[in-house]
N, CA, C and O of each residue as an XYZ file, in Angstrom:
244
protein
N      -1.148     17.863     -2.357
C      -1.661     16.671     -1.690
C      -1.251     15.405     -2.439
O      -0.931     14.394     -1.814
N      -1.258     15.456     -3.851
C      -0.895     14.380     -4.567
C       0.488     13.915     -4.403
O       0.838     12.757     -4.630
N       1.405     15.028     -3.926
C       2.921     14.821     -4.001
C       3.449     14.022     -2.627
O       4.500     13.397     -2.493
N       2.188     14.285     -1.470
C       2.263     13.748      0.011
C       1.834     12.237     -0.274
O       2.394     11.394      0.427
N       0.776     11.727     -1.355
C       0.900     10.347     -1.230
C       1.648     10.005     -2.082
O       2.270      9.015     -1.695
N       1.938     10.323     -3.113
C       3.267      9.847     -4.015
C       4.471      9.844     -3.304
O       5.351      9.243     -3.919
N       4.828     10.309     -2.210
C       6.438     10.439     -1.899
C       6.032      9.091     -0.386
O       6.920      8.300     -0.068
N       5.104      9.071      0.100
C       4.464      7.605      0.773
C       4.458      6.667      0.193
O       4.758      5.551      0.617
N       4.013      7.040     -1.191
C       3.975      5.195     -1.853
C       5.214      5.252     -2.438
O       5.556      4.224     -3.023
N       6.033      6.239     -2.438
C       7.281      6.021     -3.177
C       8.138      5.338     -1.501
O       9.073      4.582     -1.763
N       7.960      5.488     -0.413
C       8.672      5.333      0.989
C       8.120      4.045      0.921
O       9.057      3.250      0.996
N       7.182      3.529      0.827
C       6.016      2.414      1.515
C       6.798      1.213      0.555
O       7.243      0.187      1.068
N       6.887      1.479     -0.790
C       7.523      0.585     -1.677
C       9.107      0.526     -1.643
O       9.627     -0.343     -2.343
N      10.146      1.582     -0.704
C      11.261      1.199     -0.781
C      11.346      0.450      0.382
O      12.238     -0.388      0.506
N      10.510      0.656      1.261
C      10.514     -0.179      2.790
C      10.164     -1.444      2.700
O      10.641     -2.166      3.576
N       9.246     -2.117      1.646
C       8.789     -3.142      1.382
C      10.154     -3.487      0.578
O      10.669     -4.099      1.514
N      10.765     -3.533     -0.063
C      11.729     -3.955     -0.468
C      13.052     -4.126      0.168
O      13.883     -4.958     -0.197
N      13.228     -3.111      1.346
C      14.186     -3.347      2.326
C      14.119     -4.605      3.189
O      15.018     -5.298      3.664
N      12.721     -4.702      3.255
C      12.300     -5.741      4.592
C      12.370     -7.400      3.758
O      12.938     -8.327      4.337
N      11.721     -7.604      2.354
C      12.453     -8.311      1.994
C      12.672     -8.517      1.336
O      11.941     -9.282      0.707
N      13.802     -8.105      0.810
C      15.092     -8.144      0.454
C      14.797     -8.336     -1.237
O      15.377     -9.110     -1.998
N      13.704     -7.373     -1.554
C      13.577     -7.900     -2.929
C      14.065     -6.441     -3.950
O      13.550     -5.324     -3.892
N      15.009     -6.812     -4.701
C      15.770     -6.208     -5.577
C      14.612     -5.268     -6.599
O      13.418     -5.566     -6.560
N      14.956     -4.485     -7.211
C      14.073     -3.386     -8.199
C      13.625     -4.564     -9.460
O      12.517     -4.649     -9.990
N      14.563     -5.222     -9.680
C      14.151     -6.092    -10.767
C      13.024     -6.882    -10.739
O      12.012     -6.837    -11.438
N      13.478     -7.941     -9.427
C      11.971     -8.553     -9.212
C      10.691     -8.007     -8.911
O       9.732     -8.694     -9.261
N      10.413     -6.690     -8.218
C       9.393     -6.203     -7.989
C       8.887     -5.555     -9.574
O       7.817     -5.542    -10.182
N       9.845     -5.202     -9.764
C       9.260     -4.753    -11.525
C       9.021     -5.679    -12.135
O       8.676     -5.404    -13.284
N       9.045     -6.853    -11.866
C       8.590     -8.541    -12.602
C       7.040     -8.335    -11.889
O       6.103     -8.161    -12.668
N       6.874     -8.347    -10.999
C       5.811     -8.871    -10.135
C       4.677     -7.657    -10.477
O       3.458     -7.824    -10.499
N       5.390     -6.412    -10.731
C       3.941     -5.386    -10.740
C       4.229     -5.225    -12.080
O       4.110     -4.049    -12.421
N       4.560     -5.968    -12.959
C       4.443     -6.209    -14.418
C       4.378     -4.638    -15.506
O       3.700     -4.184    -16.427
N       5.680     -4.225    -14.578
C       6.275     -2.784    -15.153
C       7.592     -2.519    -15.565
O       8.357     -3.428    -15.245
N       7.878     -2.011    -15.891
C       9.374     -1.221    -16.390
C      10.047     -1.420    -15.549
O       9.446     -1.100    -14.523
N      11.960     -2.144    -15.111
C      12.536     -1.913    -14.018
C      12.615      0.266    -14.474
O      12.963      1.170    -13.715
N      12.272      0.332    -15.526
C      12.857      2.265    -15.464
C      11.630      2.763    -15.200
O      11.666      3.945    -14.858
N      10.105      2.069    -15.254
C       9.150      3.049    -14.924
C       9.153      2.894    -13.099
O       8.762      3.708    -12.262
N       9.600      1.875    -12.963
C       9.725      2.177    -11.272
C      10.657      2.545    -10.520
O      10.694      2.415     -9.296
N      11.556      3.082    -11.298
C      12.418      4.026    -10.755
C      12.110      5.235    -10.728
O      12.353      5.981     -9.779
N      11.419      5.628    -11.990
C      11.002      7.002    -12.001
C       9.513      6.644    -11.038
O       8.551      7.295    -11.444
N       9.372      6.215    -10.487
C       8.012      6.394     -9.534
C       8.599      6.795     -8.060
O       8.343      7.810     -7.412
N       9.704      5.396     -7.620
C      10.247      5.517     -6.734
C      11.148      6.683     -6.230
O      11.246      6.816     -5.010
N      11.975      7.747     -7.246
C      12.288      8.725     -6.943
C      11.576      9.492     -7.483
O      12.181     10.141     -8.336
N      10.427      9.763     -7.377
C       8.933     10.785     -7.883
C       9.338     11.562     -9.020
O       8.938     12.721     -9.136
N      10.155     10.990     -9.939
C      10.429     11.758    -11.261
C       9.232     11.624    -11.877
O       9.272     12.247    -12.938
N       8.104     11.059    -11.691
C       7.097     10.733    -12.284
C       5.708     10.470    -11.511
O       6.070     10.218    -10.362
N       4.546     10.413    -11.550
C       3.491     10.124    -10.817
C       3.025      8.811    -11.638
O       2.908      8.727    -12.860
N       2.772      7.735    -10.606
C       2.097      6.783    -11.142
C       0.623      7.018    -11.785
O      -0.256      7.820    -11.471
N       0.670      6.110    -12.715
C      -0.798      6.052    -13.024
C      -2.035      5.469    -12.039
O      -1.740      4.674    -11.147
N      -3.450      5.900    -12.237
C      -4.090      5.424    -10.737
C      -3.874      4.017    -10.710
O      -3.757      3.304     -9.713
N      -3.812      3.509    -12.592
C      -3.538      1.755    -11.812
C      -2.380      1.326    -11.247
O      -2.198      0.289    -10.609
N      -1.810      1.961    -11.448
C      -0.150      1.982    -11.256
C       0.061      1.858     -9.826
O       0.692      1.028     -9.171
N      -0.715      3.028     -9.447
C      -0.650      3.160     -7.878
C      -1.532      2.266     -7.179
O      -1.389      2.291     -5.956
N      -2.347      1.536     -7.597
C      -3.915      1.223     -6.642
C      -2.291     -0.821     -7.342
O      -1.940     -1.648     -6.500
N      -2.076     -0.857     -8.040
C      -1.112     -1.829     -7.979
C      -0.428     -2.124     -7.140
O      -0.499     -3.194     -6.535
N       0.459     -1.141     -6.910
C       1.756     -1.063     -6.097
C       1.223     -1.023     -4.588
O       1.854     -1.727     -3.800
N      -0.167     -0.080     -3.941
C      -0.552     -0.114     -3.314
C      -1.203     -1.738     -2.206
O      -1.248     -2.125     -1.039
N      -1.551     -2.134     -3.495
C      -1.965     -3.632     -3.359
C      -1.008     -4.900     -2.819
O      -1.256     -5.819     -2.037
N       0.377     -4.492     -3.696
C       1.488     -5.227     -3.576
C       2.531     -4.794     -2.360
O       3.499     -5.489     -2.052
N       2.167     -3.463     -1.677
C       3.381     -3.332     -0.726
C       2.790     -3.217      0.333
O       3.483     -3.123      1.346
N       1.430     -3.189      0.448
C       0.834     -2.836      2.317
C       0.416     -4.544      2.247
O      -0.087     -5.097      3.225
């Protein structure tokens, strides 16, 4: 179940970045993380932390 919302918030956050047009860098400015810890989120090499997620959650819906 954990891997069904991780691979959503990993979709939800590349779609938010498609739409506009904001590069891995700046969003890793803005959710005041690693451009490498959000890569490893975004291709689920990793599970966010709950703040991590309740963050990103905040920032892409």
């Amino acid at each position: 179940m954990m891997a069904e919302q991780f691979s959503t918030l990993a979709e939800e956050t590349i779609n938010y970045q498609k739409k506009n047009d904001m590069p891995d860098t700046a969003l890793a400015f803005n959710l005041h993380i690693s451009v490498e810890r959000l890569h490893n989120i975004k291709s689920m090499e990793s599970d966010p932390t709950p703040d991590e997620k309740r963050t990103i959650e905040q920032f892409v819906r």
